[in-house]
DRENFIDREN-636115 format. One record per residue (C-alpha): residue in three letters; residue number from 1; z, y negated, x negated. Coordinates in steps of 0.5 Angstrom, whole numbers, always signed. Layout:
N
<ALA; NUM; <Z; Y; X>>
...
//
This chain:
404
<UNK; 1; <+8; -12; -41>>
<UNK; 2; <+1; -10; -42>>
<UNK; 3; <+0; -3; -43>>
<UNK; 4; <-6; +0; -46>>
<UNK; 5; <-4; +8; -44>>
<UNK; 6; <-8; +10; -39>>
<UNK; 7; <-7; +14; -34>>
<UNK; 8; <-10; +19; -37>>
<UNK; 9; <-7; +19; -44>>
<UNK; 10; <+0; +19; -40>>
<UNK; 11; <-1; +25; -36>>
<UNK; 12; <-2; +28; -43>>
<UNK; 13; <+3; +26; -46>>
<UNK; 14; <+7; +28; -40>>
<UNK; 15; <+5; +35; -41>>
<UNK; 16; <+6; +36; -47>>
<UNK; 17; <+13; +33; -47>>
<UNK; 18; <+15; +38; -42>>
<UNK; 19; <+11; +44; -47>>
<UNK; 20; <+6; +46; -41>>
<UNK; 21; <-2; +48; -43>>
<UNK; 22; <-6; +45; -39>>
<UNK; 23; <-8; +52; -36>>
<UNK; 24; <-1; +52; -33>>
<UNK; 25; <-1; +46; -30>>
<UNK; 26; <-7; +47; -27>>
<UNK; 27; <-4; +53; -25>>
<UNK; 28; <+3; +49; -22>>
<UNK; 29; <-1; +43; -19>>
<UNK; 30; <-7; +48; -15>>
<UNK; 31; <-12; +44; -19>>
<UNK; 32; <-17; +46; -24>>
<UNK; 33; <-16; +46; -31>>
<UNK; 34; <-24; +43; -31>>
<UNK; 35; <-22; +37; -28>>
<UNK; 36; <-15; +36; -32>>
<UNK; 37; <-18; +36; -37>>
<UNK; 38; <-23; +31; -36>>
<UNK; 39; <-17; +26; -33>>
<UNK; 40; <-14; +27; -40>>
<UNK; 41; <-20; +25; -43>>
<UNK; 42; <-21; +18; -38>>
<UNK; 43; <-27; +22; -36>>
<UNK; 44; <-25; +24; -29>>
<UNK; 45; <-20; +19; -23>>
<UNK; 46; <-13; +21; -22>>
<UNK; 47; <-13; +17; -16>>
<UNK; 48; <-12; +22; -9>>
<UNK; 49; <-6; +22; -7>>
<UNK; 50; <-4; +29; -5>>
<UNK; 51; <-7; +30; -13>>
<UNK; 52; <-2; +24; -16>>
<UNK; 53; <+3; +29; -12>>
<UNK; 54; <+2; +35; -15>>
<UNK; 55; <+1; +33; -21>>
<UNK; 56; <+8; +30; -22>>
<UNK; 57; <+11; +35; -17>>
<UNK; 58; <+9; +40; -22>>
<UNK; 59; <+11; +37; -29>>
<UNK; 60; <+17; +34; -25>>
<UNK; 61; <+18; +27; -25>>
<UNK; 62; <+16; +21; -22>>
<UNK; 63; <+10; +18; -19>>
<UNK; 64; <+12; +11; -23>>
<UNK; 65; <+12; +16; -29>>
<UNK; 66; <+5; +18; -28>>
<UNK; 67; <+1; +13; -26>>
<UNK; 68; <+6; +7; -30>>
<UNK; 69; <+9; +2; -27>>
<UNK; 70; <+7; -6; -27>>
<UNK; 71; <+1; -7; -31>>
<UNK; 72; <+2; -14; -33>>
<UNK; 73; <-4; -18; -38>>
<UNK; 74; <-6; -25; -40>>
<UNK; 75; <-10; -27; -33>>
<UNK; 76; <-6; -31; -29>>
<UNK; 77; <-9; -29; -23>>
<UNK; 78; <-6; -22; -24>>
<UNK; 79; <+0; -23; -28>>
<UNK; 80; <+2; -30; -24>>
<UNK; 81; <+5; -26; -18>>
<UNK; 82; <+10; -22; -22>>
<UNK; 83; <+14; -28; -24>>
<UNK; 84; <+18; -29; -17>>
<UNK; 85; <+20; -22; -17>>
<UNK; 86; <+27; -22; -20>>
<UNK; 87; <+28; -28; -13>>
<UNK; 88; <+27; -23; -10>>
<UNK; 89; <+30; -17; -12>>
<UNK; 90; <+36; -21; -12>>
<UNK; 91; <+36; -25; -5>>
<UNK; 92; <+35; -16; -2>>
<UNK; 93; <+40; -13; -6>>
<UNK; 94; <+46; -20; -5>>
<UNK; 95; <+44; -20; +2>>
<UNK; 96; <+47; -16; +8>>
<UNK; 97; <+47; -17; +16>>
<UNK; 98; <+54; -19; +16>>
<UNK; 99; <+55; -22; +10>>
<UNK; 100; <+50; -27; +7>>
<UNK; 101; <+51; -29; +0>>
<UNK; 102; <+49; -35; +0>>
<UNK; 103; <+53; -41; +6>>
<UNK; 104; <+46; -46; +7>>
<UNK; 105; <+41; -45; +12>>
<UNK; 106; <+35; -49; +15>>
<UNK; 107; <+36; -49; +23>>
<UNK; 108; <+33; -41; +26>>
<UNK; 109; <+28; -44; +30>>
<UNK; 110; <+25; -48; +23>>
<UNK; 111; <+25; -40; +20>>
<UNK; 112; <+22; -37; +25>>
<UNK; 113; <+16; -41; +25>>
<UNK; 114; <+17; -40; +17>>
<UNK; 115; <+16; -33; +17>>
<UNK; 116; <+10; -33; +23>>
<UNK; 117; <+6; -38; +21>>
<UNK; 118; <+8; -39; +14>>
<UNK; 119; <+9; -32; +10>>
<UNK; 120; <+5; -28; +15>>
<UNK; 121; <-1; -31; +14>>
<UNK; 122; <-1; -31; +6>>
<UNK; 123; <+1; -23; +6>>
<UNK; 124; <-5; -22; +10>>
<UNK; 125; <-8; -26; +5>>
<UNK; 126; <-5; -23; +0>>
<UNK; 127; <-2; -29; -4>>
<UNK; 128; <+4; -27; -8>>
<UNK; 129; <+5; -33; -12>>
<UNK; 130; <+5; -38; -6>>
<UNK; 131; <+10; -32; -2>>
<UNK; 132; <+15; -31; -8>>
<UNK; 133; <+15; -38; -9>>
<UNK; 134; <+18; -39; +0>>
<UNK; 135; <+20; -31; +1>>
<UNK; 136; <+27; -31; -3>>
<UNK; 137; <+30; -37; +0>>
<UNK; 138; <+27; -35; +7>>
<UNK; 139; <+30; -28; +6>>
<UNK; 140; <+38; -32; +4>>
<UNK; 141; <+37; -37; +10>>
<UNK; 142; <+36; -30; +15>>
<UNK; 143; <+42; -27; +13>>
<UNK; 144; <+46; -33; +14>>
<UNK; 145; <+44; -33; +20>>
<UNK; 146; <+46; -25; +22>>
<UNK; 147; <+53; -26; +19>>
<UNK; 148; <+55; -33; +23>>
<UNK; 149; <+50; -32; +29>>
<UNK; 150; <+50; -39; +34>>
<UNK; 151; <+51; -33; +40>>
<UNK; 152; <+48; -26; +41>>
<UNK; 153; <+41; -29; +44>>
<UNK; 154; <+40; -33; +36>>
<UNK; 155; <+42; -26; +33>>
<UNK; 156; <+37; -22; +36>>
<UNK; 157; <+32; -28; +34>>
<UNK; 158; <+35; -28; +26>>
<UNK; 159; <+34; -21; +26>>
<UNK; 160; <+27; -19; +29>>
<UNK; 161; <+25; -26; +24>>
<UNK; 162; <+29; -21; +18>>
<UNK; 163; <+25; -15; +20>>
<UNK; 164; <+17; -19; +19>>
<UNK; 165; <+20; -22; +13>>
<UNK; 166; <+22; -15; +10>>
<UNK; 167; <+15; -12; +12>>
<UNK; 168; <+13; -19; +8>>
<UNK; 169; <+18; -17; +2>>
<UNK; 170; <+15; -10; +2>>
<UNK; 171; <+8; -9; +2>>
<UNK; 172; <+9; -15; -3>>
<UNK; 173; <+13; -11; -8>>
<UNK; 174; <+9; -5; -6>>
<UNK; 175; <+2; -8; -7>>
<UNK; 176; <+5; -11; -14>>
<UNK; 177; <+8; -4; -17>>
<UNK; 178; <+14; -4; -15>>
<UNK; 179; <+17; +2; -11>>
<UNK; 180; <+23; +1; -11>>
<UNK; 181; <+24; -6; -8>>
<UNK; 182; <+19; -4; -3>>
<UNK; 183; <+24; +1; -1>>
<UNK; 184; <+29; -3; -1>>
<UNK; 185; <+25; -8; +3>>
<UNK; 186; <+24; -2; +8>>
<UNK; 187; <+31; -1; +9>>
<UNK; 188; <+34; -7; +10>>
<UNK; 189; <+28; -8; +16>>
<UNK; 190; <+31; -1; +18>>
<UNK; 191; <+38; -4; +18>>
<UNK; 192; <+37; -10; +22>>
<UNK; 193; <+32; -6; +27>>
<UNK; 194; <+38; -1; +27>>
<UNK; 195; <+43; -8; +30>>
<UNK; 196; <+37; -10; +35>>
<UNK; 197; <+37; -2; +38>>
<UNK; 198; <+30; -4; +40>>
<UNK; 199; <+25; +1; +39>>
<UNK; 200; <+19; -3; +38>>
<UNK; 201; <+23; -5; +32>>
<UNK; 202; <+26; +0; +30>>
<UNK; 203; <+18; +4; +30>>
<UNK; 204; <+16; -2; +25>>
<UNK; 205; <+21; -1; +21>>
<UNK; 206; <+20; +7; +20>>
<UNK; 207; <+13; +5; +19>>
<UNK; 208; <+15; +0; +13>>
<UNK; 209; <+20; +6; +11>>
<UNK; 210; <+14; +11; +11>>
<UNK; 211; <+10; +7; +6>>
<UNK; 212; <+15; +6; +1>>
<UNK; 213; <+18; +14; +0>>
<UNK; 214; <+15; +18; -6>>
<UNK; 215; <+9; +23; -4>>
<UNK; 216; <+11; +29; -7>>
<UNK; 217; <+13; +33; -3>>
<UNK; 218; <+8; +31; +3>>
<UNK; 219; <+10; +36; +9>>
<UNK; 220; <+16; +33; +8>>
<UNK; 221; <+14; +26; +9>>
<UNK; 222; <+9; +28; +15>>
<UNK; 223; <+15; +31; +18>>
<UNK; 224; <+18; +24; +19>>
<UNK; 225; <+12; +20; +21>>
<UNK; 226; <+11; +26; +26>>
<UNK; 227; <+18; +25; +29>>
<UNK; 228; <+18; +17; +29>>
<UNK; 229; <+12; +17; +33>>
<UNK; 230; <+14; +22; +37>>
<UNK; 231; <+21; +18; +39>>
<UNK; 232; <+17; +12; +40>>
<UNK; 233; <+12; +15; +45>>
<UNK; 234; <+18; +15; +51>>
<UNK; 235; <+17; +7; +50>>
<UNK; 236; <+10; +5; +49>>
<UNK; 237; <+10; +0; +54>>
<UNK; 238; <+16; -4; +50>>
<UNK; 239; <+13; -11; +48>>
<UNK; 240; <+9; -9; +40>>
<UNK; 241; <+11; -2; +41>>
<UNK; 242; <+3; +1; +42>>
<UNK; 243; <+2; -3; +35>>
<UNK; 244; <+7; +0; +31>>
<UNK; 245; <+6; +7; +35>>
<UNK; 246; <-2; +6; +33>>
<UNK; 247; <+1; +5; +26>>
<UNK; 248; <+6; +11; +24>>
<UNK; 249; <+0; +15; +28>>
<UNK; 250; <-5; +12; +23>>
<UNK; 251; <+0; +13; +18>>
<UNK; 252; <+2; +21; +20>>
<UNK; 253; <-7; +22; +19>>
<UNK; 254; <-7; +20; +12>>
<UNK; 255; <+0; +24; +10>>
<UNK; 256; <-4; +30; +14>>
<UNK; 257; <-11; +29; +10>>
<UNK; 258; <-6; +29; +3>>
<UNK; 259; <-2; +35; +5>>
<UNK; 260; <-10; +38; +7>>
<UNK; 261; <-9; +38; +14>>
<UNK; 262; <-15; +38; +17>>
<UNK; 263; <-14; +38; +23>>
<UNK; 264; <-8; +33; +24>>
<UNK; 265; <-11; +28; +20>>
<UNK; 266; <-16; +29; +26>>
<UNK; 267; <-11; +28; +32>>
<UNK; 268; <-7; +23; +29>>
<UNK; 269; <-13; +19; +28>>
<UNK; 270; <-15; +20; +35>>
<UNK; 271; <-9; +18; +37>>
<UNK; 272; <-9; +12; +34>>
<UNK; 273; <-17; +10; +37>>
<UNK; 274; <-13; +12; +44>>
<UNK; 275; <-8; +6; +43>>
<UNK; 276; <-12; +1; +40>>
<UNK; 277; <-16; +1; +46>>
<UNK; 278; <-11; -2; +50>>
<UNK; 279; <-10; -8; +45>>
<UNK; 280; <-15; -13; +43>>
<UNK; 281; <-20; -13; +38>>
<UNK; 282; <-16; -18; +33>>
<UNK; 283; <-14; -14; +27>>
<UNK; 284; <-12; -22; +24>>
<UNK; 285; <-7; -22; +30>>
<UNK; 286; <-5; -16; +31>>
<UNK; 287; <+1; -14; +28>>
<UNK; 288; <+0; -10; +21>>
<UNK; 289; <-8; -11; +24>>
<UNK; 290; <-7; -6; +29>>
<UNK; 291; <-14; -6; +32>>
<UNK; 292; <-20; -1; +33>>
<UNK; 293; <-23; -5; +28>>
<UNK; 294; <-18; -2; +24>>
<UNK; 295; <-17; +5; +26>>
<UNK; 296; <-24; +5; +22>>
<UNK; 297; <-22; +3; +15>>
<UNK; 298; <-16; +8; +16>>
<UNK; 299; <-22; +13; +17>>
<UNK; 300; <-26; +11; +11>>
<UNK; 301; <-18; +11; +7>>
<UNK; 302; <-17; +18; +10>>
<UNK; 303; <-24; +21; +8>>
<UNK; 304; <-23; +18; +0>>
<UNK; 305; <-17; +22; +0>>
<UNK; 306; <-21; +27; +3>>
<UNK; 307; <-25; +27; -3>>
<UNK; 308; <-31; +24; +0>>
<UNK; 309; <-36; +20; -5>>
<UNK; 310; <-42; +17; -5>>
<UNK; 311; <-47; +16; +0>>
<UNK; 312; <-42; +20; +5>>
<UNK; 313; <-38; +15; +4>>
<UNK; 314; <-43; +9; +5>>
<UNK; 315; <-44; +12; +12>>
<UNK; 316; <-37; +13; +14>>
<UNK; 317; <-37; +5; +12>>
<UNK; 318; <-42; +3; +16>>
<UNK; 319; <-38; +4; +22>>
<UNK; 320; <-34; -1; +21>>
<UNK; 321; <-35; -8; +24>>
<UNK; 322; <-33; -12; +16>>
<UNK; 323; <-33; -18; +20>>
<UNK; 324; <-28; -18; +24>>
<UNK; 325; <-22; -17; +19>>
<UNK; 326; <-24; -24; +16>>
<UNK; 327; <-20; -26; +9>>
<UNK; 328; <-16; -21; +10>>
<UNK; 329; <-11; -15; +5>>
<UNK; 330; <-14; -10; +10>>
<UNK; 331; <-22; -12; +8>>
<UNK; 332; <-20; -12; +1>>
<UNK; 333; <-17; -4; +2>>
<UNK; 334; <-23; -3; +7>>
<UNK; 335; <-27; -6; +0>>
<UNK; 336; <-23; -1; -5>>
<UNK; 337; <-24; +5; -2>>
<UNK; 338; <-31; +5; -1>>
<UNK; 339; <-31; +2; -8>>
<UNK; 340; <-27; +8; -10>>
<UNK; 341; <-30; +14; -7>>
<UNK; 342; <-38; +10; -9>>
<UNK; 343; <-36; +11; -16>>
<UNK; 344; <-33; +19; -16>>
<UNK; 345; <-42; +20; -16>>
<UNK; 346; <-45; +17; -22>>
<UNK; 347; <-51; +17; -17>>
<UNK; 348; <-48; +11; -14>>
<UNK; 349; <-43; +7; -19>>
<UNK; 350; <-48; +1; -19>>
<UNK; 351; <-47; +1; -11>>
<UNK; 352; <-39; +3; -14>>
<UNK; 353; <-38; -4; -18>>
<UNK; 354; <-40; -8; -12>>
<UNK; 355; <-36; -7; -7>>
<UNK; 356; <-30; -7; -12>>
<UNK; 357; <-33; -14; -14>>
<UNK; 358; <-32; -16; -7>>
<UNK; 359; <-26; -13; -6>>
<UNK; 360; <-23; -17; -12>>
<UNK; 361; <-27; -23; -9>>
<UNK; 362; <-23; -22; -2>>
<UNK; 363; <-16; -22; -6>>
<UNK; 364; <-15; -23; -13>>
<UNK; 365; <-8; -22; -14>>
<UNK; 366; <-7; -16; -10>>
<UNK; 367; <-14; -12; -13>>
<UNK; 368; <-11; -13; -21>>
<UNK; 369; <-6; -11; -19>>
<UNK; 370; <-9; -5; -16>>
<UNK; 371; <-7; +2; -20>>
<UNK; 372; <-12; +6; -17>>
<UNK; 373; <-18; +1; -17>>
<UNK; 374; <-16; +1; -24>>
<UNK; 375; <-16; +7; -25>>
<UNK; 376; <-23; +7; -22>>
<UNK; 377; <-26; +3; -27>>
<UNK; 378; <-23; +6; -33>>
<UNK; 379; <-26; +12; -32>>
<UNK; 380; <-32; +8; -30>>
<UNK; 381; <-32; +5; -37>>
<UNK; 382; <-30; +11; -41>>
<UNK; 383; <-37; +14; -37>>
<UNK; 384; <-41; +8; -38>>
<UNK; 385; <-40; +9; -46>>
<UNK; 386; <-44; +14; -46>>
<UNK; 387; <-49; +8; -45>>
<UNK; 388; <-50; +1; -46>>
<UNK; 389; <-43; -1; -42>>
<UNK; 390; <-45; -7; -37>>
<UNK; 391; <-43; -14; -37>>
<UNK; 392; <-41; -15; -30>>
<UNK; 393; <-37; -7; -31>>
<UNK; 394; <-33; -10; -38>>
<UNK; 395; <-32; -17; -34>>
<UNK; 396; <-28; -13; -29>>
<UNK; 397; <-25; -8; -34>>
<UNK; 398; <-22; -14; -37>>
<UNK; 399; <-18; -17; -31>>
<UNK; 400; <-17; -11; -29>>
<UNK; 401; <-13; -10; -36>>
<UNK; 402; <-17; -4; -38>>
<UNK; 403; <-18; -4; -45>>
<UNK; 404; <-25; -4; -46>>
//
């Protein structure tokens, strides 16, 4: 339901259950008291990773408990998604690689044109209302050919079908706010990379797994990504194995930059620029847009985490060819951190709204559904009351379901 708490007020009252002051808070998490105090107030963003994960480290509990879970209003757009996602836990957690829990299936060639030129091409699009309405069924018929296989070639063909539809599943429960089933997605991608033995498919899946895990702690979460890379490098040459390399390697520089790690966050990004030049330049037809195009909108996530702001952060974005990631989920985070980090600088908040607007125009349902691009223009707002509040900032409050 639509939840009026702010992250802000939560944190609050997180710290007070738990009997802390904000002082040994600070102390706990390595923050400033300055700056919990102004998160508590709505006055400051609590949107870096390494800061969600230090806080919730330090009052123990979730991120989920922190930052709230789905954040469901009145605005179809943002709301709509939400309504496929019961399907959807039921066909992931009935289903099994041996054991389908359903009999009926369309032929396996008809599915794996389904997920290909169906489903993939709506997550790229960020569209979740048209995936939950196909994605459920998909994902019964799958199993039912993993379980009752027409010969070893159709189970091989139904399983790399099954991992591209849970990567569909993942970042659709992932981007919705639902963790738990982006993790359940994950693991069942795992399961049936597991059976092909593959390790292109097998690095896909670790990638989809490193998305899903908690951020706290991060050197732990580091550590897996940096083993997963390193056990795919023997086989790069594989079919689809520089793109899921490329992606856990971008994957270990942003876990680097949470855990202040400087210097790896610069080798796995650099690691990832040496392999996307020997793929083409097509991030709307790479897998998970692996491109070099797209190790640039990984530099700018990684420098927000960072802490980069303002003008800085204009600078890192006018390195990115924006027009080669068309209508895509990519501009669209590519569109939200910049937004975010314009908007930690007063100085370029006007600049900030812009390019959260554009954002939102890229992909509706993905951006209000956005728990850190929300966060953002809470704090936006509370700033602005301190003068006459724009109409445009208030219109967006109120897709975005900030009470304003």
């Amino acid at each position: 339901m639509y939840d009026e708490v702010t992250i802000g007020a939560r944190l609050r009252a997180l710290r007070r259950w738990r009997g802390m002051s904000l002082r040994t808070l600070a102390d706990l998490a390595d923050l400033s008291q300055g700056f919990l105090s102004k998160v508590e107030n709505g006055k400051q963003p609590l949107d870096r990773r390494s800061h969600i994960a230090a806080v919730a480290q330090a009052l123990q509990v979730s991120e989920t408990d922190l930052m709230g879970g789905p954040h469901l209003t009145q605005d179809p757009v943002q709301s709509g998604p939400h309504v496929h996602i019961p399907a959807l836990r039921v066909a992931l957690q009935t289903n099994g690689i041996k054991a389908s829990a359903t009999d009926r299936a369309r032929p396996l060639a008809e599915l794996v044109v389904e997920v290909r030129d169906g489903l993939e091409p709506l997550r790229r699009a960020c569209d979740y209302v048209a995936i939950g309405e196909r994605l459920p069924a998909v994902l019964d018929e799958l199993y039912v050919h993993t379980a009752e296989p027409a010969d070893e070639l159709a189970q091989r063909t139904a399983l790399e079908t099954l991992v591209e539809a849970c990567v569909c599943a993942t970042f659709t429960a992932k981007n919705l706010g639902y963790p738990d089933l982006a993790y359940m997605a994950a693991a069942q991608a795992a399961d049936a990379a597991s059976h092909l033995a593959e390790p292109a498919q097998i690095g896909k899946a670790a990638f989809l797994r490193m998305q899903t895990v908690p951020k706290a702690p991060q050197a732990r979460t580091l550590l897996m990504a940096e083993r997963a890379a390193d056990a795919l490098e023997p086989h790069v040459n594989a079919p689809g194995a520089v793109e899921a390399l490329g992606m856990l390697a971008l994957t270990a520089s942003l876990t680097a930059a949470t855990c202040y790690d400087k210097a790896g966050a610069e080798h796995w990004l650099a690691e990832a620029a040496r392999l996307a030049a020997r793929v083409p330049d097509k991030p709307l037809t790479n897998w998970q847009s692996f491109s070099t195009a797209n190790v640039g909108v990984w530099r700018v996530t990684v420098e927000v985490e960072r802490g980069a702001s303002g003008a800085s952060v204009l600078k890192l974005a006018e390195s990115v060819d924006e027009t080669s990631l068309g209508r895509s989920s990519r501009r669209a985070a590519f569109l939200a951190d910049v937004g975010r980090g314009l908007a930690r600088d007063r100085r370029t908040q006007a600049e900030a709204l812009r390019w959260l607007k554009r954002a939102e125009a890229v992909a509706p349902q993905r951006i209000r559904n956005n728990a850190a691009v929300r966060e953002t223009v809470g704090v936006m707002l509370q700033q602005a009351r301190e003068a006459a509040v724009g109409r445009e900032l208030r219109g967006m409050a109120a897709r975005m379901g900030v009470p304003h």
